[in-house]
C-alpha positions in Angstrom: 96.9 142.2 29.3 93.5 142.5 30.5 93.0 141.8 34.4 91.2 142.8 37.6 92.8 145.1 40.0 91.7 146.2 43.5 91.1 149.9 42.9 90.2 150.9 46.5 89.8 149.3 49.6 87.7 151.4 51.8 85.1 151.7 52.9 84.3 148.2 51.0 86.5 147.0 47.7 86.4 148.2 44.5 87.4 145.8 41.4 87.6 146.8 38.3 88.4 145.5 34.9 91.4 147.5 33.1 94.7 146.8 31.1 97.4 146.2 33.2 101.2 145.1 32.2 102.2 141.2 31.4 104.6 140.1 34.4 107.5 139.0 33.9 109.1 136.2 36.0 111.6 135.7 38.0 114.6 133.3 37.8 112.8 130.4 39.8 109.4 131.8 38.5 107.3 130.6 35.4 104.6 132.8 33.1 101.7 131.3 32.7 98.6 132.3 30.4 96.2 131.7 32.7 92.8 129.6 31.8 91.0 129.8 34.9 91.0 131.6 37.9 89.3 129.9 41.5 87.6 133.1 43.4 88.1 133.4 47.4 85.9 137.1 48.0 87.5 136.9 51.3 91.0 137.5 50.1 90.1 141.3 49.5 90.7 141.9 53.1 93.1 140.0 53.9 96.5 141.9 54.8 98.6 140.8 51.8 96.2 142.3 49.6 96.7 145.9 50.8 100.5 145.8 52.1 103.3 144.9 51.0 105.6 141.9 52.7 107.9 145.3 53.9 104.2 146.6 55.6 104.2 149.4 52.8 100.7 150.0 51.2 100.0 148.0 48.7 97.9 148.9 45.7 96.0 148.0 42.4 96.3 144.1 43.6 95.0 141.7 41.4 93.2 138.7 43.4 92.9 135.3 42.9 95.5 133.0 43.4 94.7 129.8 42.3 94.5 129.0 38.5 95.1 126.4 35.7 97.0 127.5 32.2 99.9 127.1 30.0 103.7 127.8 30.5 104.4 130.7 28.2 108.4 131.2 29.8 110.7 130.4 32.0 112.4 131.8 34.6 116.4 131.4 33.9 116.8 128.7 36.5 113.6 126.8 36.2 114.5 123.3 34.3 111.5 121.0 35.7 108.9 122.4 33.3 109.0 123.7 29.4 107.1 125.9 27.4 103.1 124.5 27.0 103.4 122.2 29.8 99.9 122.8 31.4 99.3 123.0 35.2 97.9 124.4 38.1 98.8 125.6 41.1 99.2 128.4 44.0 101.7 131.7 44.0 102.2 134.1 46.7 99.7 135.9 48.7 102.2 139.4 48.1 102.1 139.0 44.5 99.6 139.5 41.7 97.4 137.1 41.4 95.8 135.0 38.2 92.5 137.3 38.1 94.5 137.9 34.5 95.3 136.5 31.2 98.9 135.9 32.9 100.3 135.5 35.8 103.9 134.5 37.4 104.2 132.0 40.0 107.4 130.3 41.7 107.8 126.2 39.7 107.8 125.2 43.7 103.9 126.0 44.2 102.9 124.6 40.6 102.1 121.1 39.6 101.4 119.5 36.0 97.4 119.6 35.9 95.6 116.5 36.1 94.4 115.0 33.1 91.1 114.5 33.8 90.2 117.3 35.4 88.4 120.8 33.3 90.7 123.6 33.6 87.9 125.2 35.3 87.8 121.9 37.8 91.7 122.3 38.0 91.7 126.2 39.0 89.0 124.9 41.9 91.6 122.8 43.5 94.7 124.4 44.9 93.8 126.7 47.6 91.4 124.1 49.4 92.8 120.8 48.5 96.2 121.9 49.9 94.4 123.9 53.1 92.9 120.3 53.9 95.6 118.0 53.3 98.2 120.7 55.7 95.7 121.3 58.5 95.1 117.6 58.7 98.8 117.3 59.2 98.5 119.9 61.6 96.3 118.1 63.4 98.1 114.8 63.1 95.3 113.0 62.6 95.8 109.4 62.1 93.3 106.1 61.1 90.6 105.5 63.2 90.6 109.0 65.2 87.2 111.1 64.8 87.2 115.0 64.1 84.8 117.7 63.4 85.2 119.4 60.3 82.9 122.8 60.6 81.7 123.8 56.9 81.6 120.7 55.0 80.0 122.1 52.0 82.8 124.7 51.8 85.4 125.3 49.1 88.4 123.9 51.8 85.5 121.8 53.6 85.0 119.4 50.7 88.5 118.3 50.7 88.4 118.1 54.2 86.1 115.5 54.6 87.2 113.6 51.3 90.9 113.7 53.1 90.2 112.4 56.4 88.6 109.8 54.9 91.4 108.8 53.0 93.5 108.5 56.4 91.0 106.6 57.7 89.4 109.1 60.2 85.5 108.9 61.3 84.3 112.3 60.1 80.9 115.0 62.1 80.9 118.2 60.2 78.2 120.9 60.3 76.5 122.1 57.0 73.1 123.6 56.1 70.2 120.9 55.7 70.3 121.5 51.9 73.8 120.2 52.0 73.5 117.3 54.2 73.0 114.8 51.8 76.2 116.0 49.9 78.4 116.6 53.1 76.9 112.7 53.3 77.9 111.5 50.0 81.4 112.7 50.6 82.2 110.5 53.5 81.1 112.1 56.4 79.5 109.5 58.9 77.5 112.2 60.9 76.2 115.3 59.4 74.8 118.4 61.7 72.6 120.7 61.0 74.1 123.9 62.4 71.0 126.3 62.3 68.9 123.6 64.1 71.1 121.9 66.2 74.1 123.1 68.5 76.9 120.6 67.8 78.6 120.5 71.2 75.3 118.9 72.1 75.9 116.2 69.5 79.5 115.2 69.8 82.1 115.3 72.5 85.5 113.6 73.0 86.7 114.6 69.7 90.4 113.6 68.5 90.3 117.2 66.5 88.4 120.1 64.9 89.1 121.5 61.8 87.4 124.6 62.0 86.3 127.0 58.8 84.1 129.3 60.0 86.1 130.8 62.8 83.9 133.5 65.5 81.5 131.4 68.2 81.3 128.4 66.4 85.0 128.1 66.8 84.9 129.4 70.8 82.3 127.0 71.1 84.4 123.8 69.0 87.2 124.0 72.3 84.7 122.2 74.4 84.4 118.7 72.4 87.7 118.5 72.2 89.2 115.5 74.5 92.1 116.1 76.2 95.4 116.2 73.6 92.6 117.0 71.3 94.2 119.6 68.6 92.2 122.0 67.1 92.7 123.8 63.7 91.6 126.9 62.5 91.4 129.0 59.0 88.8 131.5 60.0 90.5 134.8 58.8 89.2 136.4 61.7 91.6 134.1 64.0 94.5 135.7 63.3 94.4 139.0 65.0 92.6 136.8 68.2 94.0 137.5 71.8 93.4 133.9 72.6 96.8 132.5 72.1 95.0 128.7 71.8 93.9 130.5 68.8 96.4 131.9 67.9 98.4 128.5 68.1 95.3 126.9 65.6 95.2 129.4 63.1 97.3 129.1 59.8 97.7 130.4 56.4 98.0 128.1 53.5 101.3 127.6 51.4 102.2 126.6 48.2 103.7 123.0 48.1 104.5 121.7 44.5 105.0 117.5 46.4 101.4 118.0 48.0 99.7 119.5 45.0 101.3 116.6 43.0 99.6 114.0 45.4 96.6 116.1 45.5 97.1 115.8 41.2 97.3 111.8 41.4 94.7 111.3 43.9 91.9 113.4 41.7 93.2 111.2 38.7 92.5 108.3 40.5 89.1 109.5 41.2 90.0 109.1 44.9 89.5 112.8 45.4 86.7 115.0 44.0 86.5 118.8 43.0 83.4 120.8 43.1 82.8 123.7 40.5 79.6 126.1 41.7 79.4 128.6 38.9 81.9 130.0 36.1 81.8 133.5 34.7 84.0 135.4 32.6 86.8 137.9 33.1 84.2 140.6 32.6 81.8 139.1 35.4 84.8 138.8 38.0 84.4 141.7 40.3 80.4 140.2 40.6 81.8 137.1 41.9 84.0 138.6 44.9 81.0 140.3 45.6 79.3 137.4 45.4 76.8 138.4 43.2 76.9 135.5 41.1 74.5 133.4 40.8 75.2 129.8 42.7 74.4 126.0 40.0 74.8 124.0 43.6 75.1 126.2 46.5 78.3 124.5 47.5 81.8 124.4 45.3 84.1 126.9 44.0 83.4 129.9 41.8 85.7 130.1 39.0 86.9 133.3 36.2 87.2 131.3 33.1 90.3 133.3 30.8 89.8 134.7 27.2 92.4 132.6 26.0 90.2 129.4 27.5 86.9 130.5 25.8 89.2 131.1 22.8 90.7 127.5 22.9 
């Protein structure tokens, strides 16, 4: 199957298109042809990406892992999905990802795709819908409570702001002054320019923080906190902080098959939104974790749109 693989790592990474072997999965596992692909350039340095879950080296990782496709087979004790059921979904951080015309994932992180979403919309969802929805748990916010969500406009932001709504919270976040009209029509009450205005100025006594952009503007978020205020973090450059409050805040995203499937239903509704930026093809892939794509919007979610999806 074609795919992307990492190729190197230092001193900056190296992806390259080449032929790699079809997976094959495992007894709680399913195969999926993949359609589309979501793109987080961040994940080529993060640690599952160059070691293995034993701390071996890892190498010739293929990214992305976030995707919509078809079931192609079935693991040997996988009953609650058959061959061609189309979904999308999340698979582990240690294993290849769907950067590929297939990929395996466990049937626990995968949901059946919402009807009326693109396969490229669908592939846009799982990593930041399901980021939002478990660090607003995290934070336990509840109806009526305000929080700061810091980068709106980003991929997890989006569904962020969209989510809190949906509990009933009163929503600040900080975007760029392009976005603020957008961060607006999302549902936040109070938008902040952030390279104009210093937000600790602008709000204090804050019920939480959900913070995606990590360095000073998450040192900085501690201080309009009220007291019991909980803060959240997904800044990847949070985990190795010395700050155990940090520490504490920071997590890592998991795949949740009940969440995604609420996530599925709410989008179907047309309670919940998605935001595609750009889509490229296979060929065009290593471009877009470099970020070298061009951006439609300037806010939403790249996506690597398959062969067998341009084929369909």
């Amino acid at each position: 199957m074609r795919a992307v693989q990492l190729t190197a790592s230092q001193p900056a990474p190296v992806l390259l298109e080449t032929d790699a072997p079809e997976p094959i999965p495992g007894a709680t596992e399913v195969l999926v042809q993949v359609y589309a692909a979501g793109v987080t350039p961040t994940e080529l340095r993060w640690y599952p990406t160059s070691h293995n879950k034993d701390g071996s080296e890892r190498t010739g990782a293929i990214p992305g892992h976030e995707f919509s496709g078809v079931i192609t087979a079935l693991g040997a004790a996988v009953n609650e999905y058959s061959i061609g059921d189309e979904v999308f979904g999340l698979n582990d951080w240690f294993a290849d990802g769907a950067t590929a015309e297939y990929c395996v994932a466990d049937a626990s992180g995968i949901s059946p795709k919402p009807a009326s979403l693109t396969d490229a919309e669908a592939a846009a969802v799982p990593i930041g819908a399901l980021t939002a929805w478990q660090g607003l748990e995290r934070a336990r916010l509840q109806a009526g409570q305000r929080i700061l969500v810091h980068g709106g406009a980003g991929a997890v932001g989006v569904f962020v702001i969209q989510l809190a709504r949906l509990r009933g919270a009163h929503v600040i976040t900080t975007a760029s002054a392009q976005n603020k009209e957008f961060v607006l029509g999302l549902g936040a009450e109070h938008a902040i320019d952030y390279s104009a205005e210093r937000f600790e100025e602008q709000v204090q006594d804050l019920d939480a923080v959900f913070d995606c952009v990590g360095g000073d503007t998450l040192r900085r978020s501690w201080r309009v906190l009220k007291p019991g205020g909980r803060m959240v973090t997904i800044a990847s450059n949070s985990e190795a902080a010395e700050d155990p409050r940090i520490k504490d805040a920071f997590f890592i995203v998991e795949p949740n098959h009940q969440q995604l499937a609420k996530i599925g239903e709410l989008l179907d509704q047309g309670k919940l939104r998605v935001f595609v930026d750009a889509e490229v093809p296979l060929c065009e892939a290593a471009a877009a974790y470099s970020r070298k794509v061009e951006s439609r919007r300037g806010y939403g979610k790249t996506i690597v749109v398959m062969p067998a999806l341009q084929n369909r």
